[in-house]
NUVEXVEX-91081 format. One line per field, with one value per residue (C-alpha): residue in one letter; x, y, z. Coordinates in Angstrom, 2 decimals, decimal comma. Example, Ala and Ser with C-alpha at 12.3 -4.5 7.8 and 13.67 -1.06 7.14 Angstrom:
residu = c(A:S)
x = c(12,30:13,67)
y = c(-4,50:-1,06)
z = c(7,80:7,14)
end
This chain:
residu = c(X:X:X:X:X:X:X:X:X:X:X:X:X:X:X:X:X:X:X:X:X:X:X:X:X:X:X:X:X:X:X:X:X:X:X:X:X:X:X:X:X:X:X:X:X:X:X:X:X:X:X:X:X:X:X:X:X:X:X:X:X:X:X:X:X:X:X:X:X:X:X:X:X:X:X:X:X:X:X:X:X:X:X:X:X:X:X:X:X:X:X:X:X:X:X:X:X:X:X:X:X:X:X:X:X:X:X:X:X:X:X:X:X:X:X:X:X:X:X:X:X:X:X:X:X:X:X:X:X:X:X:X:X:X:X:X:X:X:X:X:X:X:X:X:X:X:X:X:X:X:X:X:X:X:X:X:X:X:X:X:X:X:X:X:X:X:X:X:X:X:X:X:X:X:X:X:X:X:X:X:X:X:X:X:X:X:X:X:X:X:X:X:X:X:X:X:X:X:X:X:X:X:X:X:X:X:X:X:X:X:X:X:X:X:X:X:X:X:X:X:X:X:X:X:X:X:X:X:X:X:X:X:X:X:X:X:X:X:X:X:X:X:X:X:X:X:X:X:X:X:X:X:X:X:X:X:X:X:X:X:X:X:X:X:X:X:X:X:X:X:X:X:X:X:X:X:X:X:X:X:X:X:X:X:X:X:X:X:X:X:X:X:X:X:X:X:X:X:X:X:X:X:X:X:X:X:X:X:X:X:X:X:X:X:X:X:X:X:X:X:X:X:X:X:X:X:X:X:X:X:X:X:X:X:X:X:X:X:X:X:X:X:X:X:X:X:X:X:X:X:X:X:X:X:X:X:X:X:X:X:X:X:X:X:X:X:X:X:X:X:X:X:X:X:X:X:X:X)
x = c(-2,71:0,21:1,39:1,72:4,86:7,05:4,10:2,32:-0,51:-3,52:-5,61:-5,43:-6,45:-8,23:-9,17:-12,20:-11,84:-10,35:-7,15:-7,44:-11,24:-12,02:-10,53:-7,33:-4,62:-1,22:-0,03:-0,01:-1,83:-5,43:-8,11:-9,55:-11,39:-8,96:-10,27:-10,12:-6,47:-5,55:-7,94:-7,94:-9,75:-11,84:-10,39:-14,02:-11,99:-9,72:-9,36:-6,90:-6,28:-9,36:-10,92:-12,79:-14,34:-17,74:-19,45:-18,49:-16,19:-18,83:-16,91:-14,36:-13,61:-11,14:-9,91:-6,67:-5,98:-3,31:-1,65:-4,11:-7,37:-10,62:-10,45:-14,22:-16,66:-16,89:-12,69:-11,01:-7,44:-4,72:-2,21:0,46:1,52:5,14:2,50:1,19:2,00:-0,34:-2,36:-4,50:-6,75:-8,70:-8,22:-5,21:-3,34:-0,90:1,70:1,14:2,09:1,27:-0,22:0,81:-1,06:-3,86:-2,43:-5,60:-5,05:-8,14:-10,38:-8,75:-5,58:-3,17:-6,07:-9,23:-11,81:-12,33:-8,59:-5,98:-3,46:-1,80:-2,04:-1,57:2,25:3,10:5,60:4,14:6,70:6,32:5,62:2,65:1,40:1,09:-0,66:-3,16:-3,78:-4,36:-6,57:-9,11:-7,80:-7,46:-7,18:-5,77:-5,42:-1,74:-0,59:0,53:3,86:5,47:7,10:10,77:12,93:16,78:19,55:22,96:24,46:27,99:29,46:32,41:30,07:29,40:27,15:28,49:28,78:30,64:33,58:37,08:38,79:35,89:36,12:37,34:40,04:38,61:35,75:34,36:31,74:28,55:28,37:26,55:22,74:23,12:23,94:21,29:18,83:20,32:19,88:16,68:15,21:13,85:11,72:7,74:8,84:8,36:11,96:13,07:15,71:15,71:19,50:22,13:21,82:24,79:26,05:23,93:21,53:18,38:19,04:18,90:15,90:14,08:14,59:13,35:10,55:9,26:10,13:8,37:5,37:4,88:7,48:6,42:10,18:13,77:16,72:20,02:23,76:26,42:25,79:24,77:28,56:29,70:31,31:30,28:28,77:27,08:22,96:21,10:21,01:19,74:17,50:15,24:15,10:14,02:11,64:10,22:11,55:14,82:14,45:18,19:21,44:24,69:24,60:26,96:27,70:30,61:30,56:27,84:27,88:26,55:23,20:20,18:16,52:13,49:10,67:9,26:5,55:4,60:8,18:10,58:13,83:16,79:20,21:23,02:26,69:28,57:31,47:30,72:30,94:28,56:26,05:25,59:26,12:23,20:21,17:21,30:20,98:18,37:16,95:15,71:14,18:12,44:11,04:10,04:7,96:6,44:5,63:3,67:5,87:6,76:10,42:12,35:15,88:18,72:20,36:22,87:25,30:28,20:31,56:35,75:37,67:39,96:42,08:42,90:40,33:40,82:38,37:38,28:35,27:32,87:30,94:29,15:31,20:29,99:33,64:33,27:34,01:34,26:32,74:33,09:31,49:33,54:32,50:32,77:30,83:31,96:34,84:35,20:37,81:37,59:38,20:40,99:41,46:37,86:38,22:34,72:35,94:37,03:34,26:36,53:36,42:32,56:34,18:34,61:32,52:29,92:28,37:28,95:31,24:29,16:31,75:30,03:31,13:32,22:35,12:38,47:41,13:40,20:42,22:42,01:39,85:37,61:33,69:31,99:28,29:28,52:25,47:25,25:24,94:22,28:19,98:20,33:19,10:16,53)
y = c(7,14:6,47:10,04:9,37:7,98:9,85:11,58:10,74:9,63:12,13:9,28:5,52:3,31:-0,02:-2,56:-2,76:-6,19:-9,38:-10,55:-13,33:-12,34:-15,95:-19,73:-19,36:-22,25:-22,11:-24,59:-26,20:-29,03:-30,70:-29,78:-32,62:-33,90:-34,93:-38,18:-39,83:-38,33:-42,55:-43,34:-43,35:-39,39:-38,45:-34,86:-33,18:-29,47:-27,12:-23,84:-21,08:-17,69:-15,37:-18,55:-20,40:-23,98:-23,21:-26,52:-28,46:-31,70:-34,99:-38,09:-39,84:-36,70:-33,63:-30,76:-29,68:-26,23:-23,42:-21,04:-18,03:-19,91:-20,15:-23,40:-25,34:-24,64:-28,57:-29,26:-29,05:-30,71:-29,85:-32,20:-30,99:-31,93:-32,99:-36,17:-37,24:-41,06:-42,04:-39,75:-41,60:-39,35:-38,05:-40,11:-39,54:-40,92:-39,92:-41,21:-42,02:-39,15:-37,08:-34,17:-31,55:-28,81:-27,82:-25,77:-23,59:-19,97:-18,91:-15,51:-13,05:-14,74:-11,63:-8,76:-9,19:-6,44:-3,28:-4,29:-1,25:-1,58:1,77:4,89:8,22:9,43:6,77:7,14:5,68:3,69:1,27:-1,81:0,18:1,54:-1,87:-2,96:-0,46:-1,30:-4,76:-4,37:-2,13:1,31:3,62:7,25:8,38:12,10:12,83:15,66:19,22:19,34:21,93:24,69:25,37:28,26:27,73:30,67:31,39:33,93:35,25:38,04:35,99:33,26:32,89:30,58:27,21:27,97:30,75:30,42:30,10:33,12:35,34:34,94:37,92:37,21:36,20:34,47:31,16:29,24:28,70:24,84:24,76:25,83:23,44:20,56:21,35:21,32:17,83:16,27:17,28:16,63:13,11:14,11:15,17:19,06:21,56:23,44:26,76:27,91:31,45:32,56:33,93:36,71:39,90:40,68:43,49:43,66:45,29:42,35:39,93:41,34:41,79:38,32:36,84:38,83:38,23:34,60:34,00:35,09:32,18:29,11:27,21:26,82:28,19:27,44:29,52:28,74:30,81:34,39:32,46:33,14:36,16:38,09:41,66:40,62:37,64:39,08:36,06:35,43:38,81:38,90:35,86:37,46:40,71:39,98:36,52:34,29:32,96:29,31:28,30:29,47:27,11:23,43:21,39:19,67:19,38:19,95:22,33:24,76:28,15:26,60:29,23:28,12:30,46:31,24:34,69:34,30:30,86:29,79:27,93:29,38:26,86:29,22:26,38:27,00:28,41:25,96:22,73:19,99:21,94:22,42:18,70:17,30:20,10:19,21:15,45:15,36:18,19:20,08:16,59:14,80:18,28:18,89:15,09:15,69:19,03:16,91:14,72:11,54:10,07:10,13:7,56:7,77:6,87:3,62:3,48:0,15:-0,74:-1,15:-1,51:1,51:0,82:4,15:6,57:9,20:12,25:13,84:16,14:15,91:18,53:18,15:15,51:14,89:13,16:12,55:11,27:7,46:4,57:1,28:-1,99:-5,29:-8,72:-12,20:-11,18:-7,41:-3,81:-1,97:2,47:4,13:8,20:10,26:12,16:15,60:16,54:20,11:21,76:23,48:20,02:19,10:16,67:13,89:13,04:12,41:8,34:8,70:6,29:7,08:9,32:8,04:9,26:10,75:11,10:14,31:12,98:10,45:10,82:10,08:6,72:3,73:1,28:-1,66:0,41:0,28:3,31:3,54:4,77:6,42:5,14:8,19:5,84:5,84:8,99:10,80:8,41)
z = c(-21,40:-24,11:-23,36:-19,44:-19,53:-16,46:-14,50:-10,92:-10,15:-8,50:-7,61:-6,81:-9,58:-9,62:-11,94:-14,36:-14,97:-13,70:-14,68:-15,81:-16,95:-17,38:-16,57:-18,76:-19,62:-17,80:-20,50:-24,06:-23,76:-23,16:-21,31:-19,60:-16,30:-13,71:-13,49:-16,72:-17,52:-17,44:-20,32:-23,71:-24,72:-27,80:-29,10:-29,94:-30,60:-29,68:-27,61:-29,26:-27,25:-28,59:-30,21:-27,56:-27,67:-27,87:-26,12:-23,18:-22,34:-22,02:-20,48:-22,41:-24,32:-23,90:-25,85:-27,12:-26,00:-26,24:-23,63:-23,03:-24,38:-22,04:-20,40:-21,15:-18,05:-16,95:-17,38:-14,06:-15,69:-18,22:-18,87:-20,90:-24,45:-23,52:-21,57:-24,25:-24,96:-27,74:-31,09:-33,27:-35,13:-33,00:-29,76:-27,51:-24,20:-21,74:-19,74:-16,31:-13,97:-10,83:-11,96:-8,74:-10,43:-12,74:-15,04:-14,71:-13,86:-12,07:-12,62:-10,95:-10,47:-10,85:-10,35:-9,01:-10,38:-8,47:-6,46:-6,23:-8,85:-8,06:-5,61:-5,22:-6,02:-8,25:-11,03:-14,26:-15,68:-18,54:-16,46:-14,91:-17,85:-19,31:-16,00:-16,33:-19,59:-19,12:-16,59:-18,76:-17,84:-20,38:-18,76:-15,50:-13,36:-13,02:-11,30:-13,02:-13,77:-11,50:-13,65:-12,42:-13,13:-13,26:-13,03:-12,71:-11,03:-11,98:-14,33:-15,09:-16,36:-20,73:-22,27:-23,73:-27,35:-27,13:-29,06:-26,48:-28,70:-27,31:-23,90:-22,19:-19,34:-16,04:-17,54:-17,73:-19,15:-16,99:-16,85:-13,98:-15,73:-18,05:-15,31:-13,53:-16,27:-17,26:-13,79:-13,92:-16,96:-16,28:-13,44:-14,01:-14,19:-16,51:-16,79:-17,91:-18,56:-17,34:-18,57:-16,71:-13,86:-13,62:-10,39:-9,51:-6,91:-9,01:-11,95:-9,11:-7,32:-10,41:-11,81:-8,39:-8,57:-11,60:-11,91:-8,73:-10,49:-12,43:-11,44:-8,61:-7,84:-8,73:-8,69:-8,79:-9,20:-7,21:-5,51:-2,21:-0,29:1,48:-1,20:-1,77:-5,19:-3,89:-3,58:-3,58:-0,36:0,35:-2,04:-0,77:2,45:1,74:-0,88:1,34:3,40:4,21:5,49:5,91:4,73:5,34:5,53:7,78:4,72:2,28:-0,47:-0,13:2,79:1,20:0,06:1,00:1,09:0,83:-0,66:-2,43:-2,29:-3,57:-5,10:-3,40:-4,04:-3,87:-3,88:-4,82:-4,32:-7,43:-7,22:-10,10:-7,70:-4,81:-7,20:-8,00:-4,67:-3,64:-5,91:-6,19:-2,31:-1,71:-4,54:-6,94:-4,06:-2,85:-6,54:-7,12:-3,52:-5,13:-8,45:-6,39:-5,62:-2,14:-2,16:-1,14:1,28:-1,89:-1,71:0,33:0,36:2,12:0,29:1,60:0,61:-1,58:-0,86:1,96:2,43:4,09:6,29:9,44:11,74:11,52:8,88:6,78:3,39:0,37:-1,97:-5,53:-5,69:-8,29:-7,43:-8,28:-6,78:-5,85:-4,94:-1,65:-1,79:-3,00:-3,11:-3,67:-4,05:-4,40:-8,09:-6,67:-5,16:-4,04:-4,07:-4,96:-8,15:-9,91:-12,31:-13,84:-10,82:-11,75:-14,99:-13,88:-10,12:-10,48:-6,51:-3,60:-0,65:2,51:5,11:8,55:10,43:13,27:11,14:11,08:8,36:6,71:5,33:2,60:4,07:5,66:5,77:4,20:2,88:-0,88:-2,53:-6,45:-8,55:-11,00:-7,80:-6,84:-10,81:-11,50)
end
């Protein structure tokens, strides 16, 4: 189970044993019974954590005993170290005092055996992982990772690496593979990186069809508007299905959705910042859904704008904002000029300022609901 770290659960899991599996100190201190805790005890042993006190507590006697250690069958007390008053040897008193609690953690007091520790769909993360492991399980089913294909599309696009001096005029480097890999790469997937696709409708059709072949989903970058070179779209729907092409959504509109057999195709917009609102929003909660998980909606929280914001009605906008939190809640501001095309203002963005279609122009001291981007890519 060591190598489980980051995949989801197949099936629920339960306990093997009780947690904890015996009558287990809370406390430093000595085991006792409650009523003699006024009286002057004989020490007859102790009880370390692994190293029981083999025997049991007759009157007048008690048994100091460590954090963790098994707590003697007839004891029903511990009173702490911090009460004792008086140590002779081996005889000891304490203080007088209420004692509110027992300091005894019964069996079973965080698990019981055979109880549900986790389900179907759960992530497991280290604090799971040690949970299962405490309670006695030592393998678990996970799902398969889904194997996902990711494109672009564009003959103006060259691979990072390639040294500025060699690119041609008109061309660019393709940033948007490589973003899409990243903001994927901590989610139970198996992702390949399936290069770089030329405008032309037979390289197009021809990578769909064979990637479909053997990815349960892919992904593509640009190709998705209404340009004569742009075949993506097409594509989908002649070799499967087209689902859905155009959002109401900015940034973001040209996104098509299909499938070609049994691969979902997501076709994202070419432009930088369309890409990652696309896929932050849509593509990584659809894929953590195919890996097996439950998604959740993101976390959405309310902050004061900090700056104007433009907006016409007509479609929902997510802008890139900075936020900050004060004694008396949060407060965004946007990166700058939005535009699609401007990479750059994710450079400091640390969430999405959610822009409802039917707002108008907004002004510092607003109320906005901002998405944080930590939320929405892990």
């Amino acid at each position: 189970m060591q190598h489980s770290r980051g995949r989801i659960l197949a099936k629920p899991v339960t306990a093997q044993l009780s947690l904890p599996p015996f009558r287990a100190s809370a406390m430093d201190g000595y085991a006792i019974h409650a009523e003699e805790f006024d009286q002057l005890l004989v020490i007859i042993g102790e009880s370390l954590a692994g190293q029981p006190f083999q025997g049991d507590i007759g009157p007048g006697e008690c048994v100091r005993i460590f954090t963790g250690a098994l707590v003697p069958a007839s004891a029903d007390q511990i009173i702490l170290q911090e009460e004792v008053a008086e140590r002779k040897g081996s005889q000891v008193r304490f203080n007088s005092h209420n004692t509110p609690e027992s300091y005894i953690r019964p069996i079973g007091n965080d698990l019981k055996i055979g109880s549900r520790i986790a389900g179907q769909g759960d992530l497991l993360n280290p604090f799971l992982m040690g949970s299962l492991a405490s309670a006695g399980v030592n393998s678990v089913e996970v799902f398969r990772k889904p194997v996902i294909g990711v494109f672009s599309s564009g003959d103006e696009l060259r691979d990072p690496g390639v040294q500025v001096e060699d690119l041609l005029e008109g061309q660019i480097y393709d940033s948007n593979r490589l973003t899409v890999i990243q903001l994927l790469a901590n989610l139970p997937l198996e992702v390949r990186d399936l290069g770089r696709l030329a405008d032309e409708v037979d390289v197009v059709s021809e990578a769909l069809t064979s990637g479909a072949k053997y990815c349960d989903a892919m992904i593509t970058s640009g190709g998705v508007s209404v340009g004569d070179a742009d075949y993506i779209t097409e594509t989908i729907e002649k070799l499967g299905t087209l689902a859905f092409w155009r959002l109401n959504l900015k940034p973001g509109k040209p996104m098509a959705f299909g499938k070609i057999e049994n691969c979902w195709i997501f076709g994202l917009p070419g432009n930088p910042v369309s890409t990652i609102v696309t896929a932050l929003l849509l593509v990584r909660p659809a894929l953590a859904a195919l890996a097996g998980t439950v998604p959740e909606a993101p976390l959405r929280i309310k902050a004061k704008l900090t700056t104007s914001l433009q907006h016409q009605p007509g479609r929902t906008e997510y802008q890139r904002g900075t936020f900050t939190q004060r004694d008396d809640g949060f407060e965004v501001g946007h990166t700058g000029d939005q535009d699609s095309n401007r990479l750059s203002t994710f450079h400091n963005a640390n969430c999405l300022i959610k822009v409802d279609n039917e707002t108008r122009d907004l002004q510092p001291g607003d109320w906005v609901n901002i998405l944080p981007l930590t939320d929405l890519i892990n």
